[in-house]
C-alpha positions as CSV (number, residue, x, y, z in Angstrom):
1,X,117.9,125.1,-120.1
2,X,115.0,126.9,-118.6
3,X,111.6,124.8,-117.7
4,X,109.1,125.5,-119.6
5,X,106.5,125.4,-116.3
6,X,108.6,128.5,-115.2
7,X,108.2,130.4,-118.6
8,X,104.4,129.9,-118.7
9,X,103.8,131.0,-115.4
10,X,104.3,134.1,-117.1
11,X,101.6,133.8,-119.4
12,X,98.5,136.2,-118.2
13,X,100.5,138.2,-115.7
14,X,100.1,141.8,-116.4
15,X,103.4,144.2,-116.3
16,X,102.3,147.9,-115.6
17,X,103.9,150.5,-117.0
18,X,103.7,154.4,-117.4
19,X,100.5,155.3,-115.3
20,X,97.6,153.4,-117.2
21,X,99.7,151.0,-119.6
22,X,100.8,147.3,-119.5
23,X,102.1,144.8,-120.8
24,X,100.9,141.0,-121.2
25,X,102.7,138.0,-122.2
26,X,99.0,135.8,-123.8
27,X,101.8,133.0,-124.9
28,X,105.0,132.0,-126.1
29,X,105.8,129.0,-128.2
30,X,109.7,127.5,-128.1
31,X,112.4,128.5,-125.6
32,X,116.4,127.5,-125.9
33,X,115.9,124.4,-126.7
34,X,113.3,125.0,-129.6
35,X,116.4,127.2,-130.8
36,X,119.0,124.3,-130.8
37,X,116.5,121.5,-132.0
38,X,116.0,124.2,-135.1
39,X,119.7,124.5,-135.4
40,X,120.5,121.0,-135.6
41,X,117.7,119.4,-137.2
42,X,120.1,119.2,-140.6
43,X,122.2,116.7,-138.5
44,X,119.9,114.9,-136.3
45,X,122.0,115.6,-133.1
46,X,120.2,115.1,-130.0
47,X,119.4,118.3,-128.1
48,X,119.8,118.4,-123.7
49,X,122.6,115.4,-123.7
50,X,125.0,118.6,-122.8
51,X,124.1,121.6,-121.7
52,X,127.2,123.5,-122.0
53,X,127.1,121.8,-125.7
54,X,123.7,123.4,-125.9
55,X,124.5,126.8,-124.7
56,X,127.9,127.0,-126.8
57,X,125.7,126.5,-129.7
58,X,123.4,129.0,-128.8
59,X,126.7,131.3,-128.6
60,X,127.6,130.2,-131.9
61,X,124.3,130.8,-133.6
62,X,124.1,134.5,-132.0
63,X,128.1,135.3,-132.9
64,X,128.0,134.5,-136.6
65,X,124.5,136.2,-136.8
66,X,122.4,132.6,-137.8
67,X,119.0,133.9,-137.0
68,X,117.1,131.6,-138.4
69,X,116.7,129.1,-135.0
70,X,115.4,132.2,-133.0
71,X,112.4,132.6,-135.2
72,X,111.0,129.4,-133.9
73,X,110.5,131.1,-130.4
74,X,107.2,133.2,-130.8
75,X,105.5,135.6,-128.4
76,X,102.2,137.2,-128.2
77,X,101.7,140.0,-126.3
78,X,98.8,142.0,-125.3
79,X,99.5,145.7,-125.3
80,X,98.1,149.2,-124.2
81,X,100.3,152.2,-124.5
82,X,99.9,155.9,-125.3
83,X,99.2,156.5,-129.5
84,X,102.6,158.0,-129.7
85,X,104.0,155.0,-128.5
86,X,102.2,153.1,-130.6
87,X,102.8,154.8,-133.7
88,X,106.7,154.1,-132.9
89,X,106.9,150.5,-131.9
90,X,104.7,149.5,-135.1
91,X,108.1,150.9,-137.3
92,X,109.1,147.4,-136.4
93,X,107.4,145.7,-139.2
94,X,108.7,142.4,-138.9
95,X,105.5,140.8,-136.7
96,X,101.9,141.0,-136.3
97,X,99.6,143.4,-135.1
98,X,95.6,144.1,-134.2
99,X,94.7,147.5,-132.6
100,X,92.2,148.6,-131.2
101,X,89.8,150.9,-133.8
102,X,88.0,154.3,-133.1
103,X,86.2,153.2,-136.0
104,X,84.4,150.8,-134.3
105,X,84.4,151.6,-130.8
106,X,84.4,154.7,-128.9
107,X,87.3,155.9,-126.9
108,X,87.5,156.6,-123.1
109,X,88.6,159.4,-121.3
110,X,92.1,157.3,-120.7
111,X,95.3,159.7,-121.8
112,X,98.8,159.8,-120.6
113,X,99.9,161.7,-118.1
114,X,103.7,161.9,-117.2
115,X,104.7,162.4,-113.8
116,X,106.7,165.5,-112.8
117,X,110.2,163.6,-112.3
118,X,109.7,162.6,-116.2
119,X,109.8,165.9,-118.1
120,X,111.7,168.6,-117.5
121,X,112.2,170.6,-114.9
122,X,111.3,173.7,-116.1
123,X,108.2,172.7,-115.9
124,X,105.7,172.3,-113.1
125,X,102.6,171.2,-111.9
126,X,100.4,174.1,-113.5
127,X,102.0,173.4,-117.0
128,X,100.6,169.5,-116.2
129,X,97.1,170.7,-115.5
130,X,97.3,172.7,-118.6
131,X,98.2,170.0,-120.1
132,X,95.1,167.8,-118.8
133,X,92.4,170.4,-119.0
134,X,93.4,170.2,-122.8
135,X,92.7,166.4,-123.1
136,X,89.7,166.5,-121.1
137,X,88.3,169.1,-123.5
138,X,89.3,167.4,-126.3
139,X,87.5,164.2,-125.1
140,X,85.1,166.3,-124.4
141,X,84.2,167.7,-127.8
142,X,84.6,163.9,-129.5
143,X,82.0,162.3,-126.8
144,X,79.0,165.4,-127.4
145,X,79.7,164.8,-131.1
146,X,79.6,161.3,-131.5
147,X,76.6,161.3,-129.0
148,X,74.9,163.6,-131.4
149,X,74.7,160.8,-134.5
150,X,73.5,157.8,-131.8
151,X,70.2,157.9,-133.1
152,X,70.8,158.5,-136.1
153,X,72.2,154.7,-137.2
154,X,73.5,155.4,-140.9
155,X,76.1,158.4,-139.1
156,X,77.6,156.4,-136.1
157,X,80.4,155.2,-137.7
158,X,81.1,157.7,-139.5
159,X,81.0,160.3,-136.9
160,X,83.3,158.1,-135.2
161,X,85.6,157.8,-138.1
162,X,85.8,161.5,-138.4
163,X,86.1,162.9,-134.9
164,X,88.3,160.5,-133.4
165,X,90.9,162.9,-135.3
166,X,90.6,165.3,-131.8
167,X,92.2,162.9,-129.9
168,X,95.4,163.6,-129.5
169,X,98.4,160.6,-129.3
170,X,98.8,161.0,-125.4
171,X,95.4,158.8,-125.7
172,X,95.9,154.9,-125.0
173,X,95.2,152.6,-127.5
174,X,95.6,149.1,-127.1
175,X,97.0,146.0,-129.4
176,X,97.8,142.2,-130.0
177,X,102.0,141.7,-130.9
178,X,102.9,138.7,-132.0
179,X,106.6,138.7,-133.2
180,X,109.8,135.9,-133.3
181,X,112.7,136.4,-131.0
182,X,114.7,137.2,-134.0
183,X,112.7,140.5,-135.1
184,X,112.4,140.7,-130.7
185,X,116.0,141.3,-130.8
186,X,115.5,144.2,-133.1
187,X,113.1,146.0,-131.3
188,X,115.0,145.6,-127.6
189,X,118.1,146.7,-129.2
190,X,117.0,150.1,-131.1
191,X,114.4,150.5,-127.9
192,X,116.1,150.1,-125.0
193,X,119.0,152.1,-126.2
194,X,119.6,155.4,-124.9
195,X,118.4,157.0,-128.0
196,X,114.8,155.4,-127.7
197,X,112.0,157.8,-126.3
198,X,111.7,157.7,-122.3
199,X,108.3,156.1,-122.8
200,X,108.6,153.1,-125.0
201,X,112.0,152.2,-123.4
202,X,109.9,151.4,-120.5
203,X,108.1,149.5,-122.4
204,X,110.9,147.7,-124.2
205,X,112.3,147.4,-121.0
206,X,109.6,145.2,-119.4
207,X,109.5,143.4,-122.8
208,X,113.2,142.3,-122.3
209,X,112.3,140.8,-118.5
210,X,110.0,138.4,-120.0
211,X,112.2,137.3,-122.8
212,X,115.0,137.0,-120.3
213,X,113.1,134.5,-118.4
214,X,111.5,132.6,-121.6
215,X,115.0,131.8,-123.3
216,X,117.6,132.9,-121.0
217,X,120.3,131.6,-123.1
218,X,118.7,133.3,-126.0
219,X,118.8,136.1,-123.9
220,X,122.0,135.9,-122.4
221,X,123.6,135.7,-126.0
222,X,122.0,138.3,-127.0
223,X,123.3,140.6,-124.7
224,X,126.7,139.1,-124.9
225,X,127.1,139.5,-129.0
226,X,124.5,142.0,-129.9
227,X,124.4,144.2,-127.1
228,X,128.0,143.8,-126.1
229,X,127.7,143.1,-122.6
230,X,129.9,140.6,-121.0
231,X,127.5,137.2,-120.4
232,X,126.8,135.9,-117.4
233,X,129.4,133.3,-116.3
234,X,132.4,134.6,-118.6
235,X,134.3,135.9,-116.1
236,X,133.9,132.8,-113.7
237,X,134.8,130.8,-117.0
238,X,137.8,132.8,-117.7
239,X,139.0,132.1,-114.1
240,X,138.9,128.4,-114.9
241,X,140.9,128.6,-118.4
């Protein structure tokens, strides 16, 4: 089973991703052994006597789709991501979520850009400029008008409620996820797949690194029954048989 000092030196370190995003693991509650303490709480068996017992549990639980156990491992993420992204990853319902509001707050000039090798390649570094000038106008516009209500106090809110609606969803927005392995499994599965958008599988991606290393035999099952990859060790343990 994995230590629990390795899994929280996690906790804090930002991953980057795209060219202004990130993602932050704040904290995690329970790891593989939360999952088989869950599991067997029914019969009282004692949980890290055997570890292969442990992980073939784990196996078992994942096989035969008993999800239950994984909800007691729990991360909280900080987020920041482009609106379209956003706008996709909160389809997963099953979790918790505060964003950021450009009711209350003012947005900066912070949009996403792609890089050339992303899009493609009929277009070039004009069409990308194009493509900036745009949201630099558009940020443009929203800052003069919102600046024009600031002294007037009863119309700063709502001139920030109304003309956030120029900027466009290549702007960042950021937000607290906190969400169960079980509902985590969802979202890596349908994001990471090769039907996801480019940008949120990166996400997802860097999202799957951390809860490989929280609960690697969470992990590790996951990949072997949901994702249908062989798991780690199989072959070796085949060899044996």
């Amino acid at each position: 089973m994995s230590s629990s000092s390795d899994s929280h030196a996690l906790h804090g370190r930002r991953f980057p991703v795209l060219d202004k995003g990130y993602v932050i693991l704040l904290e995690h509650l329970g790891s593989d052994a939360r999952v088989v303490d869950a599991a067997r709480v029914s019969t009282g068996t004692k949980t890290g006597v055997d570890a292969e017992r442990d992980r073939n549990l784990i196996f078992f639980l994942m096989e035969n789709k008993h999800g239950t156990p994984f909800e007691h491992v729990v991360f909280q993420f900080a987020i920041k991501c482009p609106l379209f992204v956003a706008r996709q990853w909160m389809r997963h319902r099953i979790a918790s979520y505060n964003e950021r509001s450009a009711r209350y707050r003012v947005f900066e000039e912070e949009f996403y850009v792609p890089r050339p090798a992303d899009i493609p390649p009929i277009f070039d570094e004009a069409d990308l400029k194009e493509y900036e000038a745009l949201l630099k106008h558009e940020h443009d516009v929203y800052q003069r008008l919102v600046q024009k209500a600031q002294p007037f106090k009863e119309h700063r809110q709502r001139a920030r409620e109304v003309f956030r609606a120029l900027l466009g969803t290549a702007y960042y927005t950021e937000f607290y996820w906190t969400v169960n392995f079980r509902s985590l499994m969802n979202f890596m599965e349908l994001r990471t797949g090769a039907g996801a958008q480019w940008e949120i599988r990166q996400y997802a991606d860097a999202i799957a690194g951390i809860a490989k290393q929280t609960a690697p035999l969470c992990y590790e099952a996951y990949e072997r029954y949901v994702l249908k990859k062989p798991a780690a060790g199989d072959l070796e343990r085949g060899l044996r048989q």
